[in-house]
N, C-alpha and C positions, 0 to 999 in steps of 0.2 A: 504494500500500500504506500503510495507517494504523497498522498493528498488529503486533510480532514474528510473533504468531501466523497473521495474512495472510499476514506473508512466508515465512515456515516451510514452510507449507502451497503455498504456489507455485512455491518453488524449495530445497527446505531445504540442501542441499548449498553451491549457491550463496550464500546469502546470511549460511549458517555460514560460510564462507569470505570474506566480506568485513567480519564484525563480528570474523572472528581480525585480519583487516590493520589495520582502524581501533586496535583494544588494540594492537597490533604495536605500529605508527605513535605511539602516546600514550607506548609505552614506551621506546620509542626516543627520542623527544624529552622524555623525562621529565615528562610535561605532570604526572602527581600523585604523591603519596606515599601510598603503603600505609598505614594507619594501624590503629588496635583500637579501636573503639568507646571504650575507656575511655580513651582520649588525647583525645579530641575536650573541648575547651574547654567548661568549664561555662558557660551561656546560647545554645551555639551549637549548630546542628543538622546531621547531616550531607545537603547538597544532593541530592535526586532526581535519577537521570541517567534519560533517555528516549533509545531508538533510533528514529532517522529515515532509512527507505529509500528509496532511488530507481533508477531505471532509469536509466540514462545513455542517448541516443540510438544510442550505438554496441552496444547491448544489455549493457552491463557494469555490475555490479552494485555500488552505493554506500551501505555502511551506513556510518553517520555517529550517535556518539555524545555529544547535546547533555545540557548540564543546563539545569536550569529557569533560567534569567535572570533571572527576576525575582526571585527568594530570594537574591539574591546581593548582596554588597555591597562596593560597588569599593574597593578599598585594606585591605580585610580577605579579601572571599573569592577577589579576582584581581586581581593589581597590572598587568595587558598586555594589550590588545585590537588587535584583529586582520583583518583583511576577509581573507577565503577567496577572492576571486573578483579573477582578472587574469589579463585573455587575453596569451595569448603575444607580440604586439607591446606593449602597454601598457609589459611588461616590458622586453623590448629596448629600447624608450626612454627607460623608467627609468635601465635601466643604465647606457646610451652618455651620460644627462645623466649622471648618476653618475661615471661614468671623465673625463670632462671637465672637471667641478671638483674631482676629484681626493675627493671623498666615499669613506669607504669604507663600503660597506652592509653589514646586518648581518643574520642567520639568516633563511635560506628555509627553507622547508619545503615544498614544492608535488608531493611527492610524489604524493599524492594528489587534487591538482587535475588534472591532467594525465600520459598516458601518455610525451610528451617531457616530463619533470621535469627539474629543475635543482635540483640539490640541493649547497649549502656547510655546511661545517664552522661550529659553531657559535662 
């Protein structure tokens, strides 16, 4: 699926339903702040967000809310980056190194990587 409108038209229930989790998800980790056009800093513009769908193999449905990357500029338009992707033992190894030098780790969110999540307190 390329387009809201492909996906709409596919499954619109479904896929309504996975672009409510994503905003859930955003707002639950506070990822942005509500703003009014008239706040937004003179020179600057506010970023385009795109929706990107996917089918997961387990046939569940993953709307995923990017912005353009490339209009963005690091230490004014996002100071934290991120990889989305770590299979479930990468992590277990993560951690068990983690507990054995005594490291303490800091915000997961993988709610939405994985149906097992593992989710701490920020």
């Amino acid at each position: 699926l390329t387009t809201r409108k492909q996906a709409l038209l596919d499954d619109h229930a479904g896929w309504t339903a996975a672009e409510r989790a994503e905003i859930e998800n955003h707002g639950n980790n506070k990822s942005w702040t509500t703003i009014d056009r008239s706040q937004v800093p003179q020179g600057r513009s506010i970023v385009r967000l795109i929706w990107v769908y996917k089918r997961k193999r387990s046939g569940a449905l993953k709307a995923r809310l990017c912005v353009q990357g490339c209009a963005q500029v690091q230490g004014v338009d996002y100071s934290q980056k991120f990889c989305a992707t770590m299979s479930p033992t990468s992590l277990r190894v993560l951690a068990a190194i983690a507990a054995s030098a005594g490291i303490h780790m800091h915000r997961w969110d993988m709610l939405h990587t994985s149906k097992a999540s593992y989710r701490t307190a920020r």
